[in-house]
Each structure stands twice: as C-alpha cells, then as structure tokens.
Biopython code that builds the backbone (N, CA, C, O; Angstrom):
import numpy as np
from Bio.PDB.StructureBuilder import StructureBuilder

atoms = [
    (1, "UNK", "N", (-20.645, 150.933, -24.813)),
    (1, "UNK", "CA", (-19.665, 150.783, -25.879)),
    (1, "UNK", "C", (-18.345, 150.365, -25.238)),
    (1, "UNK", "O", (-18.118, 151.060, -24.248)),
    (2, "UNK", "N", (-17.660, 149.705, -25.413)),
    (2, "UNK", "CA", (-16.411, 148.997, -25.460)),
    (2, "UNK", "C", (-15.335, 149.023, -26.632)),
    (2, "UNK", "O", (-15.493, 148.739, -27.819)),
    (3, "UNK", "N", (-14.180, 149.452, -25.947)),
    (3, "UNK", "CA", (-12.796, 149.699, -26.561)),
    (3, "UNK", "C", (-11.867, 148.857, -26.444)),
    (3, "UNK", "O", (-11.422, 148.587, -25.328)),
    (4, "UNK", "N", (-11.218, 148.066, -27.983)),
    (4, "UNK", "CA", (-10.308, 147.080, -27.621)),
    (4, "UNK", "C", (-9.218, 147.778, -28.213)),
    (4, "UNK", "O", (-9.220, 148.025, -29.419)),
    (5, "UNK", "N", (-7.900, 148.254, -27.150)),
    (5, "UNK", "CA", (-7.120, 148.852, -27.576)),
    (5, "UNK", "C", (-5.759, 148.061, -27.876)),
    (5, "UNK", "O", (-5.376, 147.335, -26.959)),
    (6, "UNK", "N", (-4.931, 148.106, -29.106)),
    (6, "UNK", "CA", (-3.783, 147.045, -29.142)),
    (6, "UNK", "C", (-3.140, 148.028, -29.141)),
    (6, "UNK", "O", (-3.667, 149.101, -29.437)),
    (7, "UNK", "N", (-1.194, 147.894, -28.651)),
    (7, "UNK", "CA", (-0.780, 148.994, -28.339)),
    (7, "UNK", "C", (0.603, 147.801, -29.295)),
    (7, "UNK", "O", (0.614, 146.584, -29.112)),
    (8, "UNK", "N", (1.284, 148.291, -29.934)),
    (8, "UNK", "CA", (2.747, 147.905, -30.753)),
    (8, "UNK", "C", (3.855, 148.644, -30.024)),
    (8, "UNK", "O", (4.228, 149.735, -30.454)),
    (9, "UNK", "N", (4.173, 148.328, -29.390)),
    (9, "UNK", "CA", (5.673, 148.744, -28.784)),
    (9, "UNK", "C", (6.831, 149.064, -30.031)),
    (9, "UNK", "O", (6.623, 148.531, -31.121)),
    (10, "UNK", "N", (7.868, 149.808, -29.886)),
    (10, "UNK", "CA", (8.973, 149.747, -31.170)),
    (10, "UNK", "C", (9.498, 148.243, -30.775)),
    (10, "UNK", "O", (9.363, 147.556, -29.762)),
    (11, "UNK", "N", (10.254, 148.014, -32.215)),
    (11, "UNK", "CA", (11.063, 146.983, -32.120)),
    (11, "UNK", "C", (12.590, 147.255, -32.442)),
    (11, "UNK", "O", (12.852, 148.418, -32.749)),
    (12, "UNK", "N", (13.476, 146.483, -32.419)),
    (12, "UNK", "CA", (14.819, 146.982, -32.675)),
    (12, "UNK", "C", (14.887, 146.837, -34.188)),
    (12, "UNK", "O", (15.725, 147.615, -34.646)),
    (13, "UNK", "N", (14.307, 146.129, -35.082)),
    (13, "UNK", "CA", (14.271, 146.145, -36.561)),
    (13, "UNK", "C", (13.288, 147.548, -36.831)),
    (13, "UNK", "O", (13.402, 148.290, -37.806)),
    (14, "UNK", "N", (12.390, 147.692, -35.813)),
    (14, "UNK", "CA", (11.543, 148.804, -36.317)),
    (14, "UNK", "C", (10.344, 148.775, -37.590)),
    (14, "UNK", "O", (9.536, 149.634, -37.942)),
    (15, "UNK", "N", (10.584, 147.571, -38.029)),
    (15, "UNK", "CA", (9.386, 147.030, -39.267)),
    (15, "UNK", "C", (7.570, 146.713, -38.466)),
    (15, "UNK", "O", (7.042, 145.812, -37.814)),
    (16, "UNK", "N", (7.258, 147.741, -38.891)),
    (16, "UNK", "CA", (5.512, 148.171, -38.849)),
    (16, "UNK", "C", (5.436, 148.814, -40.251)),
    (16, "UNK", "O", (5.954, 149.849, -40.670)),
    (17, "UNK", "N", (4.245, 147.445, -41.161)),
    (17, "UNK", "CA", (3.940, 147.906, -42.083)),
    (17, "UNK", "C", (2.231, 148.789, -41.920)),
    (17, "UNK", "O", (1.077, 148.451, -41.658)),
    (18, "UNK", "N", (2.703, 149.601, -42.137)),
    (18, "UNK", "CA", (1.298, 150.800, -41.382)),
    (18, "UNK", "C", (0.251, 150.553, -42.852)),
    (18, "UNK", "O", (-0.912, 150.464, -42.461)),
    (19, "UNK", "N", (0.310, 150.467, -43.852)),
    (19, "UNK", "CA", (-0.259, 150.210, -45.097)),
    (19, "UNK", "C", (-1.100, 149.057, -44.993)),
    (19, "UNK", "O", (-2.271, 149.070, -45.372)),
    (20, "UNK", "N", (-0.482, 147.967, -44.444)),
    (20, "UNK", "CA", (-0.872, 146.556, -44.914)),
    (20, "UNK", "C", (-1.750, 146.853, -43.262)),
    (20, "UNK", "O", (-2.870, 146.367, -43.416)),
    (21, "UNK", "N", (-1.684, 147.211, -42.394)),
    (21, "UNK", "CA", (-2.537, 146.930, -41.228)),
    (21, "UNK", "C", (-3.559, 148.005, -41.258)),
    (21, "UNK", "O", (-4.604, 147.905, -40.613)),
    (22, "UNK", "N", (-3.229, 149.186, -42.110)),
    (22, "UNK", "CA", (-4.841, 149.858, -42.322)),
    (22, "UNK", "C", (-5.964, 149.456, -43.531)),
    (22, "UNK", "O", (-7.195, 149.453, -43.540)),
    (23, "UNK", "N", (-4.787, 149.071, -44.690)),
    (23, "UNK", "CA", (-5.737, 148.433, -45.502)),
    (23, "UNK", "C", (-6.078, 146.727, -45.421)),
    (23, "UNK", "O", (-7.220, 146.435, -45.775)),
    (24, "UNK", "N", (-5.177, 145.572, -44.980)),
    (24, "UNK", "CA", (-5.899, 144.877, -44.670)),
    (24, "UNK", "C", (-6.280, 144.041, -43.437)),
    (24, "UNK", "O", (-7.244, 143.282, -43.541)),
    (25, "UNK", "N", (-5.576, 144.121, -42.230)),
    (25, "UNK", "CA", (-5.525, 143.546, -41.271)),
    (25, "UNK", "C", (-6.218, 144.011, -40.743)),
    (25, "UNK", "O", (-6.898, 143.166, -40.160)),
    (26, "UNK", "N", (-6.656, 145.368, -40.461)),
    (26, "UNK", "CA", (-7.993, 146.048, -39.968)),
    (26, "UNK", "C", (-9.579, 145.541, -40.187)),
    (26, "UNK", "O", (-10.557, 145.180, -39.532)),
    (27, "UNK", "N", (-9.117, 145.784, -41.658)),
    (27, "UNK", "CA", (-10.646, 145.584, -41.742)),
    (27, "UNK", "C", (-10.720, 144.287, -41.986)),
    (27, "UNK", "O", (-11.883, 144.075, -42.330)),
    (28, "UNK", "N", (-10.107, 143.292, -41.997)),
    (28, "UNK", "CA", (-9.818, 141.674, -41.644)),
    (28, "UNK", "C", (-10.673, 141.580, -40.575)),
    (28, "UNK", "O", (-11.875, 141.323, -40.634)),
    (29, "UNK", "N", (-9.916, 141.827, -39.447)),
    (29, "UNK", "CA", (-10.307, 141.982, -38.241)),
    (29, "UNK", "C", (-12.105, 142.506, -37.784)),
    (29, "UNK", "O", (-12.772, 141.982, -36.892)),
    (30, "UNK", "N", (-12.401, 143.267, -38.387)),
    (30, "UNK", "CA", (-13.629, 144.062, -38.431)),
    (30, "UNK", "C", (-14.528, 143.571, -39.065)),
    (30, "UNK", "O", (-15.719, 143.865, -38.973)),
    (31, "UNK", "N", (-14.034, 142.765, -39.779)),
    (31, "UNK", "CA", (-15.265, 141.553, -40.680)),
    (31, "UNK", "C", (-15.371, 140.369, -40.129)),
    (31, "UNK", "O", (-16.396, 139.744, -40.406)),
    (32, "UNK", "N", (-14.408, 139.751, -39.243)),
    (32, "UNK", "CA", (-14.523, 138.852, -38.593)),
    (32, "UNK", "C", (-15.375, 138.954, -37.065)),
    (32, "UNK", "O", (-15.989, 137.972, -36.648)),
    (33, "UNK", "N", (-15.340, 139.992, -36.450)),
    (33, "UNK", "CA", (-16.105, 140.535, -35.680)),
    (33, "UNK", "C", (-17.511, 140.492, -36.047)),
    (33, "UNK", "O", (-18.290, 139.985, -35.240)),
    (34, "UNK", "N", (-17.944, 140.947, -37.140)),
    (34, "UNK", "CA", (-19.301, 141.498, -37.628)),
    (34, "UNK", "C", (-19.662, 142.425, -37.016)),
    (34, "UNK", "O", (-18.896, 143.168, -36.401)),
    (35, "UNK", "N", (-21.468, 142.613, -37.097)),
    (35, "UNK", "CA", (-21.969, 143.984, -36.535)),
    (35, "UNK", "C", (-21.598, 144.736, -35.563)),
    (35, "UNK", "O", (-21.747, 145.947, -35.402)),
    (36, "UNK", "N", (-20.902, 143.626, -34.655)),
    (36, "UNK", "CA", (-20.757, 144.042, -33.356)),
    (36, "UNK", "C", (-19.580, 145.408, -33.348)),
    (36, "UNK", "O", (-19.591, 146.429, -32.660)),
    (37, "UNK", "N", (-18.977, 145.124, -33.998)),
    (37, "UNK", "CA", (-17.725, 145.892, -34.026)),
    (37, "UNK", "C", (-18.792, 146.722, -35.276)),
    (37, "UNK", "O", (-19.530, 146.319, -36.175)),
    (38, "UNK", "N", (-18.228, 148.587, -34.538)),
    (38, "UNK", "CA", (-18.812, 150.007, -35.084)),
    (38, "UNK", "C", (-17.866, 150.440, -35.923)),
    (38, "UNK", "O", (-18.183, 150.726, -37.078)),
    (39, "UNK", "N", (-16.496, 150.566, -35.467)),
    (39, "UNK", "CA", (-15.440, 150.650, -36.559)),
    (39, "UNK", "C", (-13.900, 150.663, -35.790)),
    (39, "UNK", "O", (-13.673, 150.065, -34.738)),
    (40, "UNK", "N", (-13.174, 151.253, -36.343)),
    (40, "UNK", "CA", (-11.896, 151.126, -35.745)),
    (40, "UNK", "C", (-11.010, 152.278, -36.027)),
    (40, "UNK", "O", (-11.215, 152.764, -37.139)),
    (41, "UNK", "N", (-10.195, 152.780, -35.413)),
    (41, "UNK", "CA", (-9.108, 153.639, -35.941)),
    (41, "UNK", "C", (-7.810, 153.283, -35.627)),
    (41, "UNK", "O", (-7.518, 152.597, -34.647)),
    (42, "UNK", "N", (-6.950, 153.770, -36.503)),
    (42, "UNK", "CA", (-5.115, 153.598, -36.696)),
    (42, "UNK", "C", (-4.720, 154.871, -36.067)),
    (42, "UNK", "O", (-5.179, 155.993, -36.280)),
    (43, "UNK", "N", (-3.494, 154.386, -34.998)),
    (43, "UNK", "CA", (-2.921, 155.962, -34.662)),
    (43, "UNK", "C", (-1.496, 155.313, -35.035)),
    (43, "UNK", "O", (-1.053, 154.187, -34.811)),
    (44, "UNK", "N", (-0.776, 156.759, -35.877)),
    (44, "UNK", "CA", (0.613, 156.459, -36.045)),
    (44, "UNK", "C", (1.713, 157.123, -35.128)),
    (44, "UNK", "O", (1.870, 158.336, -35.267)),
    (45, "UNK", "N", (2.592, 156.370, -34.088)),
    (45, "UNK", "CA", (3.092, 157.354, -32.722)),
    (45, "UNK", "C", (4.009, 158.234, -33.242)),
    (45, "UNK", "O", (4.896, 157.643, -33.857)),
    (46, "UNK", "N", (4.112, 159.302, -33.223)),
    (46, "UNK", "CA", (4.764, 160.593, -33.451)),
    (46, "UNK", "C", (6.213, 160.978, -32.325)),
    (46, "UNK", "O", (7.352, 161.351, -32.606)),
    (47, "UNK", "N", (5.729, 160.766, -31.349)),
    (47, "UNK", "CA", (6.452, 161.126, -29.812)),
    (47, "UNK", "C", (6.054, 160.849, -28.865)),
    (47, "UNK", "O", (4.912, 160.404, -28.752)),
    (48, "UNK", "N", (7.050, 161.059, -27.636)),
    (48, "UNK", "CA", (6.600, 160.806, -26.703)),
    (48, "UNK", "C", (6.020, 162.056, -25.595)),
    (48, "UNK", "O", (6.059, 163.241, -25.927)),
    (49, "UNK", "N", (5.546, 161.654, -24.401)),
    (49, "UNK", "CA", (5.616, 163.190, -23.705)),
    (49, "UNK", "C", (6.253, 164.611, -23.245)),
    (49, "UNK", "O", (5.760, 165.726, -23.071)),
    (50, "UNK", "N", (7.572, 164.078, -23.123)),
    (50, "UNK", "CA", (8.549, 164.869, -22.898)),
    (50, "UNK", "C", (9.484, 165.543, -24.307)),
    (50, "UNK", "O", (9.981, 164.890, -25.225)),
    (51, "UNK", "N", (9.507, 166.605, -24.169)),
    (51, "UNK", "CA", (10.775, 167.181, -25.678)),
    (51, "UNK", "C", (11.499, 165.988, -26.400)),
    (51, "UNK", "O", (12.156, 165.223, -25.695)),
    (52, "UNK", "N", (11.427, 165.770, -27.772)),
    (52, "UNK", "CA", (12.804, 164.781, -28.160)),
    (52, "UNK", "C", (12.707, 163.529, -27.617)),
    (52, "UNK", "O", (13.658, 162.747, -27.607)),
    (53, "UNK", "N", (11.311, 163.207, -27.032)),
    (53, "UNK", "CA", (11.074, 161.551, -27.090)),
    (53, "UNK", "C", (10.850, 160.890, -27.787)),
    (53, "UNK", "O", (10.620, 161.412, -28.878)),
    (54, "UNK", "N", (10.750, 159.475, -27.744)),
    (54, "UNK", "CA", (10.010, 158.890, -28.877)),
    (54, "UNK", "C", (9.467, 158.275, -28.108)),
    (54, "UNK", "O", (9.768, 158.016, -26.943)),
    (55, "UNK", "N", (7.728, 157.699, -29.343)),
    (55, "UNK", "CA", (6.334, 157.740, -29.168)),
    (55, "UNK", "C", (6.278, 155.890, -28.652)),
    (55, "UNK", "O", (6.253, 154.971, -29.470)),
    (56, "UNK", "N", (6.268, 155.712, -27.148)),
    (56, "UNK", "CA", (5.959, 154.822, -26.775)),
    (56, "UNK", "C", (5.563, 153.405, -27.410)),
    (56, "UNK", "O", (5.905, 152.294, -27.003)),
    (57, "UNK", "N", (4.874, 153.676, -28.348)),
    (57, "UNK", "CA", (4.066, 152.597, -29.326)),
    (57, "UNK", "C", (4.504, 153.225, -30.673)),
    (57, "UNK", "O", (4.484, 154.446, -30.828)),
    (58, "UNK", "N", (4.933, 152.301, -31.721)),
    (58, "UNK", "CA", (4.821, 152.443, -33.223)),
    (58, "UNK", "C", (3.409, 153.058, -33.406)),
    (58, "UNK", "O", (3.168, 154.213, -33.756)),
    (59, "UNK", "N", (2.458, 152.011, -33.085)),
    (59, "UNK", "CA", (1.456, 152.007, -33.825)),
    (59, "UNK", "C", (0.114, 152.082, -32.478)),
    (59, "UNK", "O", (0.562, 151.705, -31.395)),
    (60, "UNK", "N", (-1.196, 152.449, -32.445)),
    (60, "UNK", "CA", (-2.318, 152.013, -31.778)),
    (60, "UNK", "C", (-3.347, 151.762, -32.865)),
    (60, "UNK", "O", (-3.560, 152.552, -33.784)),
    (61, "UNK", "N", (-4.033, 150.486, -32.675)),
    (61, "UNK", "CA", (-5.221, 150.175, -33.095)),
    (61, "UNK", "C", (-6.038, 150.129, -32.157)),
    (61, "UNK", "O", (-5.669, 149.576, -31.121)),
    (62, "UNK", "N", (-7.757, 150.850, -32.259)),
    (62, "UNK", "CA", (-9.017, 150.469, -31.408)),
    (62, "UNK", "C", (-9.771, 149.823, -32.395)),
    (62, "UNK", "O", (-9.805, 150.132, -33.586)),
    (63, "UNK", "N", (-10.490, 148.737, -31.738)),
    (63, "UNK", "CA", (-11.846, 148.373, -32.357)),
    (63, "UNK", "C", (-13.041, 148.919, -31.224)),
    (63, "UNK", "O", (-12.910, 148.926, -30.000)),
    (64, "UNK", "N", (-13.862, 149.228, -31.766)),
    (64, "UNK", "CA", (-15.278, 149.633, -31.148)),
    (64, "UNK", "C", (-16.213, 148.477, -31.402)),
    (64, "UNK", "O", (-16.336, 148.113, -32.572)),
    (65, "UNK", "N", (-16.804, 147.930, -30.571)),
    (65, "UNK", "CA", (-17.572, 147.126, -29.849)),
    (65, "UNK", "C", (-18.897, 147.638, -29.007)),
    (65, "UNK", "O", (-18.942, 148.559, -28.190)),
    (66, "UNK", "N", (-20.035, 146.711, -29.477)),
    (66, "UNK", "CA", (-20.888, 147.140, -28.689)),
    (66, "UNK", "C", (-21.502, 146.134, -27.917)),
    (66, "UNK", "O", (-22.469, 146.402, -27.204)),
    (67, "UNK", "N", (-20.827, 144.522, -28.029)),
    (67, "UNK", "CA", (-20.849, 143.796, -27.500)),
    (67, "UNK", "C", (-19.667, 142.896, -27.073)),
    (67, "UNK", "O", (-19.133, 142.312, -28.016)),
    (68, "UNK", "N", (-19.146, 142.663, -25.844)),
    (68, "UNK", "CA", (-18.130, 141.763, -25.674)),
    (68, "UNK", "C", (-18.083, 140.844, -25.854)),
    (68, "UNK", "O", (-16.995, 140.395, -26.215)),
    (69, "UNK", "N", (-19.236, 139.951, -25.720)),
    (69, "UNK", "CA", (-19.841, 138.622, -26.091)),
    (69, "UNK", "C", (-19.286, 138.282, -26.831)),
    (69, "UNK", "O", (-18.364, 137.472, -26.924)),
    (70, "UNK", "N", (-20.150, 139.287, -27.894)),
    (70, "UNK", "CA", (-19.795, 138.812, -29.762)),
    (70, "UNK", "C", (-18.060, 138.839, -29.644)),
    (70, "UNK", "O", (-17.458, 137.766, -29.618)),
    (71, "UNK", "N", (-17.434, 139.938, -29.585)),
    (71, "UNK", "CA", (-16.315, 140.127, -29.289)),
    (71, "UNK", "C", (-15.407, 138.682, -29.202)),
    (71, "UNK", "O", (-14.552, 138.231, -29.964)),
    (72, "UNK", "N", (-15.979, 138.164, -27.932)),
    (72, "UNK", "CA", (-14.891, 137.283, -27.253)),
    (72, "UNK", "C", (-15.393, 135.741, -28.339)),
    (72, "UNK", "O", (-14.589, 134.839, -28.576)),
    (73, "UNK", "N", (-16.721, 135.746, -28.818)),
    (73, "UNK", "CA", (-17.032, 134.886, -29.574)),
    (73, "UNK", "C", (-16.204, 134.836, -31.160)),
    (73, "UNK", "O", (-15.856, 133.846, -31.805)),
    (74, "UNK", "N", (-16.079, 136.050, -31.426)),
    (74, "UNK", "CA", (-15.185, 136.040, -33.084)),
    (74, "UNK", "C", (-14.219, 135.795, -32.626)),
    (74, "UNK", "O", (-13.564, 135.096, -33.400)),
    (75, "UNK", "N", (-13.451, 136.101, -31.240)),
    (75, "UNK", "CA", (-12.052, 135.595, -31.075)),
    (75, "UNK", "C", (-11.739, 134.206, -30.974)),
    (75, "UNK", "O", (-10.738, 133.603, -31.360)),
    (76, "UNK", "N", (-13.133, 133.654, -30.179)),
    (76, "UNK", "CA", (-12.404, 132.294, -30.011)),
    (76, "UNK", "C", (-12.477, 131.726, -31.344)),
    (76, "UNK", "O", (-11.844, 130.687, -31.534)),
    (77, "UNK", "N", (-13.259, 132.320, -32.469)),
    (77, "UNK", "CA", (-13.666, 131.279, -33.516)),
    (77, "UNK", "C", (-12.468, 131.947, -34.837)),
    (77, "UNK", "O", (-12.179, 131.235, -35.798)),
    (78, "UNK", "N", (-12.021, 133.034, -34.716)),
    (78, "UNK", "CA", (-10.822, 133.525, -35.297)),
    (78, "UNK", "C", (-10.101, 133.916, -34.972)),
    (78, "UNK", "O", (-9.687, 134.839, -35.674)),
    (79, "UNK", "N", (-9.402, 133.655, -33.845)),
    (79, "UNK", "CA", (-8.467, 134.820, -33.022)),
    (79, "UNK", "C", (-7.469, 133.838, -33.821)),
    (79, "UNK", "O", (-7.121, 134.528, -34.780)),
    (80, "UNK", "N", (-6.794, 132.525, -33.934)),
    (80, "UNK", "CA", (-5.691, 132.611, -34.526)),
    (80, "UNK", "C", (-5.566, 132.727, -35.982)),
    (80, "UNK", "O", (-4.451, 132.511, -36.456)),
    (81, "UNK", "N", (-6.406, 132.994, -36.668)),
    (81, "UNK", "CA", (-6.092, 133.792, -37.761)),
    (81, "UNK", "C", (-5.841, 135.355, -37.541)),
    (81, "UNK", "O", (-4.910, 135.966, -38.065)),
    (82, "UNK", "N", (-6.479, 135.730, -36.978)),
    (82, "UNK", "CA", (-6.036, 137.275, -36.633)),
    (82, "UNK", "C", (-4.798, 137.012, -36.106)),
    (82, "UNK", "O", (-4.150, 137.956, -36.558)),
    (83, "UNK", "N", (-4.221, 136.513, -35.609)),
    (83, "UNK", "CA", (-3.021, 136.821, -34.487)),
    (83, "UNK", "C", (-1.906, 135.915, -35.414)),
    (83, "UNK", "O", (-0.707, 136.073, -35.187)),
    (84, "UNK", "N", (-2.342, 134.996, -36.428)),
    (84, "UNK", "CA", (-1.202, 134.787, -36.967)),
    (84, "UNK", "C", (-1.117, 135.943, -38.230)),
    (84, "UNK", "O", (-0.157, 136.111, -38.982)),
    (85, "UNK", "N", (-2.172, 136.545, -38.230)),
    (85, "UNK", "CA", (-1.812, 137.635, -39.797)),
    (85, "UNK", "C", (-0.586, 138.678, -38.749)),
    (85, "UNK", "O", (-0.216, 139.655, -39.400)),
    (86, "UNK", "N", (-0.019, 138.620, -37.474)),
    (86, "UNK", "CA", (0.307, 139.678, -37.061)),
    (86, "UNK", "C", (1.979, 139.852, -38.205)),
    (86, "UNK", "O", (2.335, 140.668, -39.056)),
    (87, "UNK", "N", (2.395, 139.012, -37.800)),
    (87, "UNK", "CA", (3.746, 138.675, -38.987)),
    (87, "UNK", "C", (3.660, 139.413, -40.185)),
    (87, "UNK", "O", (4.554, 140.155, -40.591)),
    (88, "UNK", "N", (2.448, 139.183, -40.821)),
    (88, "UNK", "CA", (2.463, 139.877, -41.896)),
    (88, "UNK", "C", (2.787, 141.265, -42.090)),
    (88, "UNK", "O", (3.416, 141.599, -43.094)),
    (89, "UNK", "N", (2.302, 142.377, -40.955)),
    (89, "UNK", "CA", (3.192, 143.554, -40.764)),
    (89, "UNK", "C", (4.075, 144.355, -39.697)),
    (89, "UNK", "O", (4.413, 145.538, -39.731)),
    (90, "UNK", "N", (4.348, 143.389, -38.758)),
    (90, "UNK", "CA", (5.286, 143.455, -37.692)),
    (90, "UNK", "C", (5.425, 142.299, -36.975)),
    (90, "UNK", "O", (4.703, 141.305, -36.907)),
    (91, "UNK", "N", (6.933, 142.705, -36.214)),
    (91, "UNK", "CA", (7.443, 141.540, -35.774)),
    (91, "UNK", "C", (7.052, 142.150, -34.156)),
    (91, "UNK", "O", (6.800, 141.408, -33.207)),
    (92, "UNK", "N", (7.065, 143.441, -34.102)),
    (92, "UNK", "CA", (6.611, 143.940, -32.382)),
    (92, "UNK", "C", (5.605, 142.826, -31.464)),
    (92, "UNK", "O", (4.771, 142.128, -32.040)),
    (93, "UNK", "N", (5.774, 142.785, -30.256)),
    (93, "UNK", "CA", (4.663, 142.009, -29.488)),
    (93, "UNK", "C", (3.195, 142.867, -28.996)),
    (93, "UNK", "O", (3.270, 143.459, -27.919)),
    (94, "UNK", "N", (2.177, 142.921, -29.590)),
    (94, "UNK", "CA", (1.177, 143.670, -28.965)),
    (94, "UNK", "C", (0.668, 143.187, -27.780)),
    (94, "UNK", "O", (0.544, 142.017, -27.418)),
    (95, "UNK", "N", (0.242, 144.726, -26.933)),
    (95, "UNK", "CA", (-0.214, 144.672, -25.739)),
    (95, "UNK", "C", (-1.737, 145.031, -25.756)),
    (95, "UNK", "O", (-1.980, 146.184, -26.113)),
    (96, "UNK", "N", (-3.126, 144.001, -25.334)),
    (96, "UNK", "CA", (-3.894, 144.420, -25.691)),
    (96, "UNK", "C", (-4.679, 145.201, -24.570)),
    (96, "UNK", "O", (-3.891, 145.495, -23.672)),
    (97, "UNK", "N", (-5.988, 145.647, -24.306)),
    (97, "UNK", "CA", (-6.754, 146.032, -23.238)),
    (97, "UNK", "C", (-7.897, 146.634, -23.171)),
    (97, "UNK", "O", (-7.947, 147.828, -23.466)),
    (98, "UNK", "N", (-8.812, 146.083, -22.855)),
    (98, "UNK", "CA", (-10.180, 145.964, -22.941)),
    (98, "UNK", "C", (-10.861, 147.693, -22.053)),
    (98, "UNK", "O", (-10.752, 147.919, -20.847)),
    (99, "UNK", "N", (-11.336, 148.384, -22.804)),
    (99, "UNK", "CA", (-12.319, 149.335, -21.622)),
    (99, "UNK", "C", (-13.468, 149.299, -22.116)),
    (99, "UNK", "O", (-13.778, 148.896, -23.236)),
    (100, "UNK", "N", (-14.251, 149.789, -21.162)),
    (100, "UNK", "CA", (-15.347, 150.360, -21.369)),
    (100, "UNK", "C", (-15.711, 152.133, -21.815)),
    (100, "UNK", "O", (-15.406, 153.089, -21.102)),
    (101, "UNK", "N", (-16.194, 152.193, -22.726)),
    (101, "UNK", "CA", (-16.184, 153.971, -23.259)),
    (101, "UNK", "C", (-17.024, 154.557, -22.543)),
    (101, "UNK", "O", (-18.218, 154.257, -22.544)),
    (102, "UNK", "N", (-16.277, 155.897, -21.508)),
    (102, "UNK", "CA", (-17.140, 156.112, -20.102)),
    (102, "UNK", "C", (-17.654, 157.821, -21.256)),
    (102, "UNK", "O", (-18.779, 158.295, -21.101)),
    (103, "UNK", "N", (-16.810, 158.374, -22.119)),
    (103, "UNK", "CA", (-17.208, 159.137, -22.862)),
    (103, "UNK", "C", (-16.753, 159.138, -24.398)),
    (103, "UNK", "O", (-15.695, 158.853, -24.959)),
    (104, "UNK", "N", (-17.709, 159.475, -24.731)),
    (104, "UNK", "CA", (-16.962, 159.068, -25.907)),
    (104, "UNK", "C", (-17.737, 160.659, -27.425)),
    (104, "UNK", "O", (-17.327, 160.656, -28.586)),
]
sb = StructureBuilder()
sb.init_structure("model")
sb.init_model(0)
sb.init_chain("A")
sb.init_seg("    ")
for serial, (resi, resn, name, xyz) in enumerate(atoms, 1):
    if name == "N":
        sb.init_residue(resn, " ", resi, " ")
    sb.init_atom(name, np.array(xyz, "f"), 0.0, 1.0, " ", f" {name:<3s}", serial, name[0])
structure = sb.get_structure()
C-alpha cells in the first residue's frame, strides 16, 4: 500500500476552503485515480508541537493507493486538471510525498 501525502503550508491570506476540498476536490481526485486509489482522508492542522504554536500545514490530504503505476498513470492523464482545481480552494503551494505504508 502506498501513501500520497499533500501537505498545504499557511498562507499570508490564510484562504483554505476545507468544504470545497472535502466535498469536491477529494473525491475529484479519487475518481480520477479509479480502483487503484482505497480512499483518502482530510486532516485539519490544529497546532504545532510546542505550547502556543501553530500547526505547520493548514490542511493534510492522503490518498491510498495500491498501485503507483495506476497512480502515476491518472496523473499524467489528469494531473492538470487536478492541479489546476487547486485555486479553487487555496492559494497555498502544496508539498507532495510519496511513501510506502510500512504499517498501517
């Protein structure tokens, strides 16, 4: 199993529409994938590690994957539709990164 993790940094406007990327950019994303992709989850950042921080990332999205193949195949054949819907609920730059799920 394979984890594609996108990570949203804050921005100085601070606009992450958390609504529009769980209800549709997600599962956008997850249909364009197909089978391959198991499902996905939204984390909303709360804080950071230390007392009175703030939470590194606005936002984390994973997709679950059970093939990279397929993976890297829906990207090349939709990645700029995915990546231009990013506008639609933030202006942040995502950081993405590929693992492998050693437990899960």
């Amino acid at each position: 199993m394979f984890k594609i993790s996108i990570f949203y940094p804050p921005t100085p406007s601070g606009r992450f529409d958390m609504a529009y990327y769980i209800e549709r950019h997600m599962p956008m994303v997850k249909s364009k994938i197909g089978d391959a992709c198991v499902g996905f989850t939204v984390d909303s950042g709360l804080a950071g590690g230390a007392p009175g921080a703030p939470a590194p990332y606005v936002a984390i999205g994973a997709l679950m994957v059970n093939s990279l193949e397929v993976f890297g195949a829906a990207m090349a054949q939709h990645g700029a539709e995915i990546m231009g819907d990013i506008v639609n609920y933030t202006d942040s730059q995502p950081v993405m990164q590929i693992s492998e799920v050693k437990v899960g």
